[in-house]
Structures are given as structure tokens and as C-alpha cells.
ZATIGU-260332 format. One record per residue (C-alpha): x, y, z; residue in one letter; residue number from 1. Coordinates in nm, 4 decimals, padded with zeros to 6 digits, always signed. Layout:
# ZATIGU-260332
@c1: X; c2: Y; c3: Z; marti: a; bakol: NUM
...
This chain:
# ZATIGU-260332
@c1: -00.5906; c2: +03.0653; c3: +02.1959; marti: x; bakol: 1
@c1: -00.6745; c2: +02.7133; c3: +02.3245; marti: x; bakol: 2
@c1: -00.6664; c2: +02.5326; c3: +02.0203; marti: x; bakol: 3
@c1: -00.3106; c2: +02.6041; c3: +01.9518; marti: x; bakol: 4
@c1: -00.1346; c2: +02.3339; c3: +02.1609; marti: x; bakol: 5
@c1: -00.3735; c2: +02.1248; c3: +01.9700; marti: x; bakol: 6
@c1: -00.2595; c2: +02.2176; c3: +01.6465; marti: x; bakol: 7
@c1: +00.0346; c2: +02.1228; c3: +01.7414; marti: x; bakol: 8
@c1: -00.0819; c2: +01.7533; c3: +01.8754; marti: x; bakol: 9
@c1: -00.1997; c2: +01.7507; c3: +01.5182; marti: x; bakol: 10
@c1: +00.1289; c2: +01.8143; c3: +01.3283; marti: x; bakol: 11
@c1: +00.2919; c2: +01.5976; c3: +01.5705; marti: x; bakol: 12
@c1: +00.0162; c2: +01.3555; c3: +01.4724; marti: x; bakol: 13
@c1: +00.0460; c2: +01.3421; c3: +01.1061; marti: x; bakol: 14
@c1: +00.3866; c2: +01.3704; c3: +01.1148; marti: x; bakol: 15
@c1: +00.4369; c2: +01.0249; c3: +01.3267; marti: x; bakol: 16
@c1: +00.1882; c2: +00.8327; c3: +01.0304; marti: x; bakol: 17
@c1: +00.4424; c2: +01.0151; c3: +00.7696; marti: x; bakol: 18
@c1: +00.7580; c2: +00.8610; c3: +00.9398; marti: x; bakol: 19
@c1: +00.6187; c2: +00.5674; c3: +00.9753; marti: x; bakol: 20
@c1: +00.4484; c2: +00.5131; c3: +00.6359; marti: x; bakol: 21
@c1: +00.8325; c2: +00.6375; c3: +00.4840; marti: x; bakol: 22
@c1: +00.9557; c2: +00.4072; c3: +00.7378; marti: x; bakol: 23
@c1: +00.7434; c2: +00.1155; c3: +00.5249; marti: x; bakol: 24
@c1: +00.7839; c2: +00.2349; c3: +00.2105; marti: x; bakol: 25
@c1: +01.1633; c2: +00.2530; c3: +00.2253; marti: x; bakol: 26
@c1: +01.1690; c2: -00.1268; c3: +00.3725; marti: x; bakol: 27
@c1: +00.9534; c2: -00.2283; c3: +00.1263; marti: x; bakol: 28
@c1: +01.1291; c2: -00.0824; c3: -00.1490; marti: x; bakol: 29
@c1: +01.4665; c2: -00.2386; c3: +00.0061; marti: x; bakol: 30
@c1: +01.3083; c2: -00.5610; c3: +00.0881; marti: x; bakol: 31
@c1: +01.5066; c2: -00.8073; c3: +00.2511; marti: x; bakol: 32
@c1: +01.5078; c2: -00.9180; c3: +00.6129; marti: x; bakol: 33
@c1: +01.3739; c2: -00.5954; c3: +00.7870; marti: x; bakol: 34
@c1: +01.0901; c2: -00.5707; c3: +00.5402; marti: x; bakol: 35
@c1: +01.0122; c2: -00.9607; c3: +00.5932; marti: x; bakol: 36
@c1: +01.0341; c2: -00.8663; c3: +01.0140; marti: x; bakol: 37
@c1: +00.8334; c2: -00.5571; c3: +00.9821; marti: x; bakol: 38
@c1: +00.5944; c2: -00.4803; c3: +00.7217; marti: x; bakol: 39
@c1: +00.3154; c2: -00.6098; c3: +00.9054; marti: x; bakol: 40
@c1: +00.3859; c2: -00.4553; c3: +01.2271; marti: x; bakol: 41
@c1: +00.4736; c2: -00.1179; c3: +01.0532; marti: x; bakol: 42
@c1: +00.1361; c2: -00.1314; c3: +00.8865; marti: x; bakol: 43
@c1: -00.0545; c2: -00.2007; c3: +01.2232; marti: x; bakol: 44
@c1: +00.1158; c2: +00.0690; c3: +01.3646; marti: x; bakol: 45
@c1: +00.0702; c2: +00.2968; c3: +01.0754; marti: x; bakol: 46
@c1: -00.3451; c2: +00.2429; c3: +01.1244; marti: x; bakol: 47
@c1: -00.3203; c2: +00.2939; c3: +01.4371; marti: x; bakol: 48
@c1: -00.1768; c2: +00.6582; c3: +01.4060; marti: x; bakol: 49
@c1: -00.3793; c2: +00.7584; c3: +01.1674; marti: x; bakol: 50
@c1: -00.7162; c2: +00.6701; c3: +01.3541; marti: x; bakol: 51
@c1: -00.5426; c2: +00.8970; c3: +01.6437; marti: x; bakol: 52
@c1: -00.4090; c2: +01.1558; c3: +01.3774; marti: x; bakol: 53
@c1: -00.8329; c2: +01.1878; c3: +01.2278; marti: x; bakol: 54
@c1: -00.9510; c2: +01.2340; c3: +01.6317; marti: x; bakol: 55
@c1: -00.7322; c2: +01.4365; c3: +01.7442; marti: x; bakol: 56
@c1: -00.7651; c2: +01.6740; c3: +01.4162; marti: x; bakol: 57
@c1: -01.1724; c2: +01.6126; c3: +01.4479; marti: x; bakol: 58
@c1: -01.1008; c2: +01.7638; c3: +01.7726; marti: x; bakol: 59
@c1: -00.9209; c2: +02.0310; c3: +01.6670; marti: x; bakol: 60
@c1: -01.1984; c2: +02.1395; c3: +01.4351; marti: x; bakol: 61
@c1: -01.4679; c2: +02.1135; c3: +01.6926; marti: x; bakol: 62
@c1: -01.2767; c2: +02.3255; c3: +01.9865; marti: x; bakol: 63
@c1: -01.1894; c2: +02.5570; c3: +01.6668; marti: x; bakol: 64
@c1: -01.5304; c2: +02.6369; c3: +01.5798; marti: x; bakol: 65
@c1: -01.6449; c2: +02.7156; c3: +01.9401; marti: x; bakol: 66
């Protein structure tokens, strides 16, 4: 029972590198000014999520298995 508020940290943590990755891919596919502004930060943001998306589901696995 104490794992499920962390499953939900984890859907709520892949889902923010999804919208954010679609969020790259759609201004890189547009190009143009936002994708000139952004790509880079979008990227550095995108990393960043998903180092926090593979803890937090690493944690999820290890409080699972207990």
C-alpha cells in the first residue's frame, strides 16, 4: 500500500519528460523563432526530468520489493 503514491510520482514523472520532449519535437519540427529560443533550454530541461523520472522509478522498485 505505500508504494502507490509513488507510482503515481512516477507517471507524473514520465509524463513531464513526454510533454516536454513533444514540446521539442513539435518546435523543432516548426522551427522558427521559438525553436531558435528554446531548443537548448528544452533539452536541458528534458535531461533533467528524466534523471528524476529513473530515481524516483528506481525507488519505486526498491520500496516495491520490500
Amino acid at each position: 500500500m505505500q508504494d502507490k503514491p509513488l507510482f503515481f510520482l512516477v507517471v507524473v514523472a514520465v509524463g513531464a519528460v513526454v510533454a516536454i520532449l513533444a514540446t521539442g519535437l513539435g518546435g523543432f519540427a516548426r522551427g522558427g523563432e521559438f525553436n531558435r529560443r528554446n531548443s537548448n533550454r528544452l533539452m536541458r530541461w528534458r535531461i533533467i526530468a528524466q534523471a528524476i523520472a529513473i530515481a524516483v522509478i528506481l525507488l519505486y522498485i526498491t520500496v516495491a520489493h520490500r
